[in-house]
C-alpha positions as a Python dict, from the first residue, in 0.01 Angstrom:
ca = {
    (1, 'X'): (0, 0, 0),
    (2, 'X'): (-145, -238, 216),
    (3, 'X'): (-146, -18, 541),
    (4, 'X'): (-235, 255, 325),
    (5, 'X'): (-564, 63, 210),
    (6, 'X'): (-617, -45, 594),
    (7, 'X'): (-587, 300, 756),
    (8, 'X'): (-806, 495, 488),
    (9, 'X'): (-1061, 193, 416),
    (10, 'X'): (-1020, -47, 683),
    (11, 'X'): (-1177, -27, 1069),
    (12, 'X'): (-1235, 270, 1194),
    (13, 'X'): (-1144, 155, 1538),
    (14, 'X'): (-767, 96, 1638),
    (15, 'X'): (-768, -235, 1772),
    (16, 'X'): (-959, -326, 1489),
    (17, 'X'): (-751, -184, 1256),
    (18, 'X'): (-436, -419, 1090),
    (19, 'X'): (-255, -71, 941),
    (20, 'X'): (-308, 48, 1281),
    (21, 'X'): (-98, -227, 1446),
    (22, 'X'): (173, -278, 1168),
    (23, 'X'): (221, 126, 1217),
    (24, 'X'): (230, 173, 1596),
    (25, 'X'): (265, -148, 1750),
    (26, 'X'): (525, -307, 1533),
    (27, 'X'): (731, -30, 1337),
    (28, 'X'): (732, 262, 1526),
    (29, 'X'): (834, 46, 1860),
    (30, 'X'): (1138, -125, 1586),
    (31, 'X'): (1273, 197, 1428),
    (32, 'X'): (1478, 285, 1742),
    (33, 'X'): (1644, -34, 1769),
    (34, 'X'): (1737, -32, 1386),
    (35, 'X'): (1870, 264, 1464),
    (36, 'X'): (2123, 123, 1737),
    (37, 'X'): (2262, -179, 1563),
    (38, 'X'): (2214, -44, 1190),
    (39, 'X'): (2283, 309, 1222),
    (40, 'X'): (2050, 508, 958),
    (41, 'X'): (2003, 204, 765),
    (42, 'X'): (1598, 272, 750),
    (43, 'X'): (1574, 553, 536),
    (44, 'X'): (1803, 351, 295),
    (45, 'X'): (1495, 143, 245),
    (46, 'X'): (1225, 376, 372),
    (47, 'X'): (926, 338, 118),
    (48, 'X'): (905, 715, 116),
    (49, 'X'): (1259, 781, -3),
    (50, 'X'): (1192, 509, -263),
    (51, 'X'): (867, 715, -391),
    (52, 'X'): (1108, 1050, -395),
    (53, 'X'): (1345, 847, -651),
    (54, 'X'): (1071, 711, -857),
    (55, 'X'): (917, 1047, -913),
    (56, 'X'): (1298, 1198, -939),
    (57, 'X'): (1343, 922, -1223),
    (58, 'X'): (1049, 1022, -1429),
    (59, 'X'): (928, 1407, -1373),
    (60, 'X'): (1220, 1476, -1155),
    (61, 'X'): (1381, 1871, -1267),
    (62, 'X'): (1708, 1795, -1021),
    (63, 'X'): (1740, 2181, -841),
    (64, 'X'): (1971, 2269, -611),
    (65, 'X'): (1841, 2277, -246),
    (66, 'X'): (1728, 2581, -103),
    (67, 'X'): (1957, 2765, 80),
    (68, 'X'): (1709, 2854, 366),
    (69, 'X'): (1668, 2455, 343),
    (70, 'X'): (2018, 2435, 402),
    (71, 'X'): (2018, 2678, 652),
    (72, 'X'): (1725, 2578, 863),
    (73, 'X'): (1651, 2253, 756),
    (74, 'X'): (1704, 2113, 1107),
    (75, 'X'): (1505, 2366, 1312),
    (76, 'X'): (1256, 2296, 1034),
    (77, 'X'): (1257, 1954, 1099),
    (78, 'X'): (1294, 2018, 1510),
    (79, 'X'): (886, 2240, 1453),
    (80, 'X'): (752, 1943, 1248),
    (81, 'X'): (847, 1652, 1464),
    (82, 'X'): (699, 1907, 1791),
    (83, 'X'): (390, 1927, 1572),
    (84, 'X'): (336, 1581, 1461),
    (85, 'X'): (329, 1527, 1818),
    (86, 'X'): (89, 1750, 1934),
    (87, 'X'): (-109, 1692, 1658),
    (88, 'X'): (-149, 1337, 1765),
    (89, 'X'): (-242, 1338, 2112),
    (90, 'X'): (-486, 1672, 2010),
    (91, 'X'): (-631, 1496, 1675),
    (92, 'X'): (-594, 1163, 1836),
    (93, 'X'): (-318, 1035, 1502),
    (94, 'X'): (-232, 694, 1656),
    (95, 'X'): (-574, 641, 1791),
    (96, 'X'): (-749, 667, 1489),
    (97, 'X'): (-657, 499, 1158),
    (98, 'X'): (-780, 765, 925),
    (99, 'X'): (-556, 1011, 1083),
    (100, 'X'): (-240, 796, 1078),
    (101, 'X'): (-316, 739, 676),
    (102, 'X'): (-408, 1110, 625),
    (103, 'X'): (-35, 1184, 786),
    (104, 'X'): (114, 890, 583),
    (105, 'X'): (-63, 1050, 321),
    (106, 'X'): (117, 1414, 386),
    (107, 'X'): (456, 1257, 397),
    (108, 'X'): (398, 1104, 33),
    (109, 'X'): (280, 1432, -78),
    (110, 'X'): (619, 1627, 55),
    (111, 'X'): (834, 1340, -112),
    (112, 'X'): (660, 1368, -441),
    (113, 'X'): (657, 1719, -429),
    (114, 'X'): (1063, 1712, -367),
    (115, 'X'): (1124, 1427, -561),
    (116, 'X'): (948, 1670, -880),
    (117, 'X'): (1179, 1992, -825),
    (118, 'X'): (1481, 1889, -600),
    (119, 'X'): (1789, 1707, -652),
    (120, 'X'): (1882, 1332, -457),
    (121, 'X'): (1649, 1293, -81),
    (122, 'X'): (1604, 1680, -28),
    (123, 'X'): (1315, 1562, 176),
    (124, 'X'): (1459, 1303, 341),
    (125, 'X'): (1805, 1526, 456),
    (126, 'X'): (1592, 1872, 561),
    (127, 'X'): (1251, 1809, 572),
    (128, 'X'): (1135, 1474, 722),
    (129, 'X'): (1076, 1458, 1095),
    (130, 'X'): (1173, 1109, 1088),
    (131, 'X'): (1500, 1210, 942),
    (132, 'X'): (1603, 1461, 1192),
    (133, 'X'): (1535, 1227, 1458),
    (134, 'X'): (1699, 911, 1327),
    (135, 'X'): (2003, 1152, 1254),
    (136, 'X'): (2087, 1229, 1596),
    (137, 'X'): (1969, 868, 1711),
    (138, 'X'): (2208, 739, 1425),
    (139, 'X'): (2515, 923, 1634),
    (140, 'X'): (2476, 697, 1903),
    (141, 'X'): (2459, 343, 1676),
    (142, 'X'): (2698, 58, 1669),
    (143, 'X'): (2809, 128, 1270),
    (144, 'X'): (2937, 414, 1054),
    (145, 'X'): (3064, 427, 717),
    (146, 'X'): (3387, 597, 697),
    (147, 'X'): (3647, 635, 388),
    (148, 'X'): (3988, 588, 485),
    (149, 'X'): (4198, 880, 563),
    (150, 'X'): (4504, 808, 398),
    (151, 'X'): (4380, 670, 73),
    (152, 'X'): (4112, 925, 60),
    (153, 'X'): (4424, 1231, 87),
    (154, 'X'): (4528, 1134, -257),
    (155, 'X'): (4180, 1101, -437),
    (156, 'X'): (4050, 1381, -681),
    (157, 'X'): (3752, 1243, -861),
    (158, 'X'): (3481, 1227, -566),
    (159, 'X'): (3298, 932, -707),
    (160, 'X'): (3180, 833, -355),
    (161, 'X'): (2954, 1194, -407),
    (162, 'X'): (2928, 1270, -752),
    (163, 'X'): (2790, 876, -835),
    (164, 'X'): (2952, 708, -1086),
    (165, 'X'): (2759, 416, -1365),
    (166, 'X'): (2817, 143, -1077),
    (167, 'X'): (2596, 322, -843),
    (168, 'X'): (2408, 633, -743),
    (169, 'X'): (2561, 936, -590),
    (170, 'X'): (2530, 1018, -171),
    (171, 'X'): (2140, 1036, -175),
    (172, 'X'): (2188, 1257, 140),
    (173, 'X'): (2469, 1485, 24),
    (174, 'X'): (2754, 1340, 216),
    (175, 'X'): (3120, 1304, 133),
    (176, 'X'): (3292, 1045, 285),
    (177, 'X'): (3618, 1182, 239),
    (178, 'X'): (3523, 1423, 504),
    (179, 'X'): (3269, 1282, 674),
    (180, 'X'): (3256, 1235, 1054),
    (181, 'X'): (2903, 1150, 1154),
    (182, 'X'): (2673, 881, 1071),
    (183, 'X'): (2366, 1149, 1141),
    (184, 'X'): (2340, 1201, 750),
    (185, 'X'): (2466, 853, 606),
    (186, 'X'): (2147, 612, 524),
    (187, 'X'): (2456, 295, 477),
    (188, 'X'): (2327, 287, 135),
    (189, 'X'): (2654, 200, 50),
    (190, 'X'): (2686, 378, -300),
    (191, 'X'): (3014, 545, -210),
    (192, 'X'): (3155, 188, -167),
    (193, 'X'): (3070, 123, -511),
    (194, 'X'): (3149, 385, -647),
    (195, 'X'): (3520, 420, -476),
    (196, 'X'): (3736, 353, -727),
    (197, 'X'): (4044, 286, -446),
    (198, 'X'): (3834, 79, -230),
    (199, 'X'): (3844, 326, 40),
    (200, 'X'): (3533, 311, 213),
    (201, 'X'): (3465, 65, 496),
    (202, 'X'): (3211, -16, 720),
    (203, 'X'): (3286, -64, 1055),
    (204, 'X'): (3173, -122, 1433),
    (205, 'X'): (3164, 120, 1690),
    (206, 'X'): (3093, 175, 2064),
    (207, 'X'): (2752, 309, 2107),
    (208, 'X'): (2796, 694, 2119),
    (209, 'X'): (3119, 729, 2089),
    (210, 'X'): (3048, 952, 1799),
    (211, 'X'): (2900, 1179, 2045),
    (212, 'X'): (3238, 1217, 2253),
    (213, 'X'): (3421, 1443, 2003),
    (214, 'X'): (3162, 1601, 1819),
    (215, 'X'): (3397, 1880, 1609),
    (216, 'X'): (3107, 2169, 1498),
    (217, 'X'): (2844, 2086, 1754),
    (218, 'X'): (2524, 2282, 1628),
    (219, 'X'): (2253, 2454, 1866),
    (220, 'X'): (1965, 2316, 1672),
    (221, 'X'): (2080, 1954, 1723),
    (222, 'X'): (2129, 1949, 2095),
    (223, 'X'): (1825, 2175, 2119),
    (224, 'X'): (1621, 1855, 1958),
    (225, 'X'): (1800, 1614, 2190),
    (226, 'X'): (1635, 1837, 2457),
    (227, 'X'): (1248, 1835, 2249),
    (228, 'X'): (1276, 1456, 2257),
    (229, 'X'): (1331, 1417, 2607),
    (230, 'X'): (1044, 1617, 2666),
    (231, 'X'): (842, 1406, 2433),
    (232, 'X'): (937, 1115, 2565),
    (233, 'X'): (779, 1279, 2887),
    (234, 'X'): (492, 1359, 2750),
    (235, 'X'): (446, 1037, 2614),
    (236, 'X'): (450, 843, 2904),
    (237, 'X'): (244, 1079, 3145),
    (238, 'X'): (-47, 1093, 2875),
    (239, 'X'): (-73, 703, 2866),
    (240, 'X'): (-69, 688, 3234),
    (241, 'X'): (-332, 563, 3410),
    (242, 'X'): (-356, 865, 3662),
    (243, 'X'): (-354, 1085, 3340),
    (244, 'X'): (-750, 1151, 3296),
    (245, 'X'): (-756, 1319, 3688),
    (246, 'X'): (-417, 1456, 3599),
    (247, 'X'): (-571, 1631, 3337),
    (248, 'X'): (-891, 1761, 3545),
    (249, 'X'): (-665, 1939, 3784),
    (250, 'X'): (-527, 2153, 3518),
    (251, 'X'): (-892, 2240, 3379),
    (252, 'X'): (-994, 2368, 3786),
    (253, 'X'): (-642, 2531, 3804),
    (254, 'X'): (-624, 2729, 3406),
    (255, 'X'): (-1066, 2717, 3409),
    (256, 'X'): (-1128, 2576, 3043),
    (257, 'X'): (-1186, 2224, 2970),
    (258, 'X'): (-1086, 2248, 2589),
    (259, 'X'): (-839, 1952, 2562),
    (260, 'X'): (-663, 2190, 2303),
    (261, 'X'): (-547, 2409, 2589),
    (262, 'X'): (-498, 2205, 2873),
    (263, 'X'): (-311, 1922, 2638),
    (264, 'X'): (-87, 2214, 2497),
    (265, 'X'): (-11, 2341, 2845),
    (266, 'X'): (116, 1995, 2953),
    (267, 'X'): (313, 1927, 2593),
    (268, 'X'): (477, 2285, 2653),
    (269, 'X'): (585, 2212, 3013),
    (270, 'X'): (745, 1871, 2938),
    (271, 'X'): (946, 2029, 2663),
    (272, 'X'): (1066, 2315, 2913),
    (273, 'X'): (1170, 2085, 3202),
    (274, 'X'): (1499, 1950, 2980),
    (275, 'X'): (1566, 2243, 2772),
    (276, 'X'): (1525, 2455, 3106),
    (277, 'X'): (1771, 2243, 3330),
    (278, 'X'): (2039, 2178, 3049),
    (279, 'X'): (2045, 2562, 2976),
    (280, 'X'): (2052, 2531, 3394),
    (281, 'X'): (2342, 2304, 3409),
    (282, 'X'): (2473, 2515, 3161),
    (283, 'X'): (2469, 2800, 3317),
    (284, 'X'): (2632, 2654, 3640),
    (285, 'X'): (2917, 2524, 3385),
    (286, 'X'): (3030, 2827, 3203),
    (287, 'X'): (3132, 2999, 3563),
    (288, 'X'): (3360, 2723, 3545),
    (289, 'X'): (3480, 2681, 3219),
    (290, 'X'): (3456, 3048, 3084),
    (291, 'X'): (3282, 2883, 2792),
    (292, 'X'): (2910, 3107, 2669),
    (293, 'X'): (2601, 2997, 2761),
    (294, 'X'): (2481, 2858, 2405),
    (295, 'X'): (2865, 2665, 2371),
    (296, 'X'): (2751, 2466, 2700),
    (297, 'X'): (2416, 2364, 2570),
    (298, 'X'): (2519, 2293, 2209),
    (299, 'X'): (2799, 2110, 2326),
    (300, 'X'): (2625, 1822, 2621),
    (301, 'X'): (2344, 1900, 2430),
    (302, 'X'): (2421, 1581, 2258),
    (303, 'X'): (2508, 1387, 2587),
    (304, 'X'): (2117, 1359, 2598),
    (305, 'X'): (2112, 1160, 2290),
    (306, 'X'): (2155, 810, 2482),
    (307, 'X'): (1919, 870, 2754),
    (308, 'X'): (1693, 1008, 2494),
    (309, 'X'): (1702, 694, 2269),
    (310, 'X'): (1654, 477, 2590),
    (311, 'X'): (1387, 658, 2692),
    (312, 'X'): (1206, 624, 2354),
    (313, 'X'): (1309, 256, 2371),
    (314, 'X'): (1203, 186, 2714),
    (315, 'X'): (804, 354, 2577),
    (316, 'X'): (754, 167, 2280),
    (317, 'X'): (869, -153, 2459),
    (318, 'X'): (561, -152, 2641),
    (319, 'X'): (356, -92, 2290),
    (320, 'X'): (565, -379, 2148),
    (321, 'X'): (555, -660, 2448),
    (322, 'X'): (239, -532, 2608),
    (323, 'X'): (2, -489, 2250),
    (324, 'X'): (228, -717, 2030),
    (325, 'X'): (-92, -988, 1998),
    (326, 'X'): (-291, -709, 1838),
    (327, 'X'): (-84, -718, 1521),
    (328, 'X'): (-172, -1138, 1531),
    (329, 'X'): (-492, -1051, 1596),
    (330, 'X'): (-627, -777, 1361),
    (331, 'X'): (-370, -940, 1072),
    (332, 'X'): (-615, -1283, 1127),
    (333, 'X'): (-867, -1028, 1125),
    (334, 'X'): (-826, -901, 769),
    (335, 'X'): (-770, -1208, 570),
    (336, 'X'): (-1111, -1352, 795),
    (337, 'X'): (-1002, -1562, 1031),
    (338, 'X'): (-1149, -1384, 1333),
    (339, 'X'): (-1075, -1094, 1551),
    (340, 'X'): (-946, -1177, 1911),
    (341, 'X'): (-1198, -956, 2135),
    (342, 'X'): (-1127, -1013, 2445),
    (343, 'X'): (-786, -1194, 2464),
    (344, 'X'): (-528, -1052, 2602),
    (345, 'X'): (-296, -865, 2354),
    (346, 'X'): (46, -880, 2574),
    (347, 'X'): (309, -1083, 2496),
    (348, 'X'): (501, -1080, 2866),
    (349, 'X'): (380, -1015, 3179),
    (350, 'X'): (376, -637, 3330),
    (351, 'X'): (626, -677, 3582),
    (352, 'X'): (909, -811, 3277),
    (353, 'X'): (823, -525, 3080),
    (354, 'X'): (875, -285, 3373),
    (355, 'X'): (1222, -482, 3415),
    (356, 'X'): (1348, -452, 3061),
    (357, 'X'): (1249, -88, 3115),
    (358, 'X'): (1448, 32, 3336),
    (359, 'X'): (1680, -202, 3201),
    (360, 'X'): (1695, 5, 2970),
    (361, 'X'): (1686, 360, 3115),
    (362, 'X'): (1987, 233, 3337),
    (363, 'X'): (2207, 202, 3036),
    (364, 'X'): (2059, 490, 2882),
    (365, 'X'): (2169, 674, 3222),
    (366, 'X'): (2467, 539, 3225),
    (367, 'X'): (2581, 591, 2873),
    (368, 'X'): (2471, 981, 2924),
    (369, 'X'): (2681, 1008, 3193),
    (370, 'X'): (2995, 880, 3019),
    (371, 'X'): (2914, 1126, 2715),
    (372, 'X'): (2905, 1421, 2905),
    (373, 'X'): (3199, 1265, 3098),
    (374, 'X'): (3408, 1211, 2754),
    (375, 'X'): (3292, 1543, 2607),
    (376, 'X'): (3438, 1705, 2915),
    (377, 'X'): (3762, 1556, 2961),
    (378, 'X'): (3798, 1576, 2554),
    (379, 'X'): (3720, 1990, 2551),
    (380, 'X'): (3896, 2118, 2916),
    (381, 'X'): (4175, 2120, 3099),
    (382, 'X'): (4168, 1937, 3408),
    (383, 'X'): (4104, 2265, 3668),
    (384, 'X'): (3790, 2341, 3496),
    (385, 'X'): (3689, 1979, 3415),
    (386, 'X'): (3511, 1871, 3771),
    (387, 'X'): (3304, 2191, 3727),
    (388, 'X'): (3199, 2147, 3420),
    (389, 'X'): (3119, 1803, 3418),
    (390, 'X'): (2934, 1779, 3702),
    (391, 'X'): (2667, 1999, 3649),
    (392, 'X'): (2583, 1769, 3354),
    (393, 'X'): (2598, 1502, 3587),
    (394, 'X'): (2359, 1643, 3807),
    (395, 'X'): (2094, 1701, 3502),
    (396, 'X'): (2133, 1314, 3357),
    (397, 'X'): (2104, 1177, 3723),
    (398, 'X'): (1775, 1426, 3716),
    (399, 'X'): (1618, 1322, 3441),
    (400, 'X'): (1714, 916, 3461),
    (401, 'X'): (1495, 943, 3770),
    (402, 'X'): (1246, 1108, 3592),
    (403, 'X'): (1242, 843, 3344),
    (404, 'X'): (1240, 558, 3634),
    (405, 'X'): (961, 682, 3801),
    (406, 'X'): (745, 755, 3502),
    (407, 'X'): (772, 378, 3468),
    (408, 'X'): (676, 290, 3802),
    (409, 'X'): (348, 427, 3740),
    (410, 'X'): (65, 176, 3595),
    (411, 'X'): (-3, 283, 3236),
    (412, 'X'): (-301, 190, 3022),
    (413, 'X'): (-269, 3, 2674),
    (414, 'X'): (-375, 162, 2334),
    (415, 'X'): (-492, -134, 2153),
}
């Protein structure tokens, strides 16, 4: 309520603006590392999700989901987080406070709206961007919740999904007795209270080994794997400071200077470079491993995932460590204790931030690499594995330089 109140009432300007900071300078840069050492854990506590049960509680009918939900909930999800994107660099979202309220704002309206006619976190499980992309990010954390084979074998009641008095059932529709990904488990941890036999445990994990032996890979995930990359692209070459001439080349080379146009011609081609060399690497795969087209990008589709999360990680660090004072600063601000114009808002020097970045997009490398290493030796025999693999190889080395050299480049603060 009280970024809400900030963002619609508050400053107009961003570095002004508490809600402003608290939203973009301290929670979005924190999300992906809750995602690495707690798994989904956020949307367990997400005030969003808590407004969908309140209004389930009171006004709530409890329908089925859709089946197109079911059915495209994730390339649903894969439009709306593309959108929310665009729509922030063309409406200017972070930038301004009364956009990132207004879009706060739409979220609340979609969870009240499912909380009303749908049963447990619809929303949450096939509508919310934030959802889809903590799901696949969750695949690559250090914890999962997992019931235990051999006691689960002889269990018939389902408590751990139906709910039981002691707790409430899967909010996202999940059965631990089957499941085998963390990309739909908030850790809640209702199915351990509700277990009658004690069954479910949570337990740690190497990052992404969940993504070595995915069993029903599906296109639409590894297709937003791809989306994120590009976004994470997009990201960084928008806040550099070579962006503004950047951007006056395209208006001489496509002869418009609408920022709609020339904006959307730059988001499109940073989404086609990774979509267009995995379906490239894929390509050069299946004449090796016989496998179709679509099988070889679903499949190391999801070998992006780490490199993707580092990516995003290595971004908002900068926000984080190189704005962090701004949240001191407009927080002193709003209870009246002055604003801090003209101090400095970083917290480290430039040159430790670049470190930790690439830092960062090493592992990230790294740890795609050894995912599209595991998921080759894990699906092919050893004549077609070389062939396969190293295609994929080829594309993470590609885009980890990418990433490094995006971060060479001097970029320019938002606060």
């Amino acid at each position: 309520m009280l970024i809400m109140f900030e963002l619609l009432l508050g400053p107009s300007a961003a570095h002004d603006n508490f809600g402003t900071a608290l939203t973009w300078v301290l929670w979005w840069p924190i999300i992906p590392i809750l995602f690495l050492f707690l798994g989904r854990f956020w949307c367990a506590i997400c005030p969003f999700a808590t407004i969908n049960d309140l209004v389930q509680k009171f006004v709530g009918n409890n329908r089925p989901v859709p089946k197109f939900l079911k059915k495209y909930g994730i390339w649903i999800i894969d439009a709306l987080f593309i959108f929310v994107t665009w729509s922030d660099h063309v409406w200017g979202v972070v930038e301004n406070p009364l956009g990132s309220g207004l879009l706060l704002l739409t979220l609340t309206t979609g969870v009240v709206a499912s909380g009303a006619f749908f049963e447990r976190r619809t929303f949450c499980r096939y509508v919310c961007f934030l959802g889809g992309l903590s799901g696949n990010y969750a695949r690559n954390g250090i914890l999962q919740l997992r019931g235990t084979p051999e006691i689960c074998s002889t269990c018939t009641v389902a408590a751990c999904f139906k709910g039981t008095d002691k707790a409430q059932p899967c909010p996202l529709f999940e059965f631990p007795k089957t499941m085998t990904s963390s990309a739909n488990c908030n850790i809640c941890a209702s199915c351990v209270k509700n277990c009658p036999n004690d069954s479910t445990q949570l337990t740690l994990r190497a990052p992404s080994k969940e993504l070595w032996f995915i069993r029903k890979p599906k296109l639409e995930e590894a297709f937003l794997s791809a989306v994120i990359m590009g976004i994470v692209f997009v990201q960084n070459v928008t806040m550099l400071e070579t962006w503004p001439s950047l951007l006056h080349m395209l208006e001489k080379a496509v002869g418009t200077t609408s920022y709609y146009v020339t904006f959307s011609i730059s988001f499109l081609i940073s989404m086609i470079i990774p979509i267009g060399l995995l379906g490239l690497a894929s390509w050069v795969a299946q004449k090796f491993n016989g496998e179709t087209l679509e099988m070889n990008f679903t499949r190391f589709g999801y070998a992006l995932i780490v490199l993707d999360m580092a990516g995003h990680m290595a971004h908002n660090l900068f926000h984080l460590l190189a704005e962090g004072k701004a949240i001191i600063f407009t927080g002193l601000a709003f209870f009246g204790q002055g604003s801090g114009h003209g101090l400095s808002t970083a917290l480290m020097e430039p040159a430790v931030i670049q470190a930790l970045q690439f830092g960062l997009v090493g592992l990230g490398l790294l740890g795609s690499l050894y995912t599209a290493y595991r998921i080759a030796k894990a699906n092919y025999s050893q004549e077609k594995f070389l062939g396969t693999f190293a295609p994929f190889a080829v594309l993470m080395v590609i885009l980890g330089f990418v990433n490094f050299y995006l971060f060479v480049l001097p970029m320019a603060m938002r606060m």
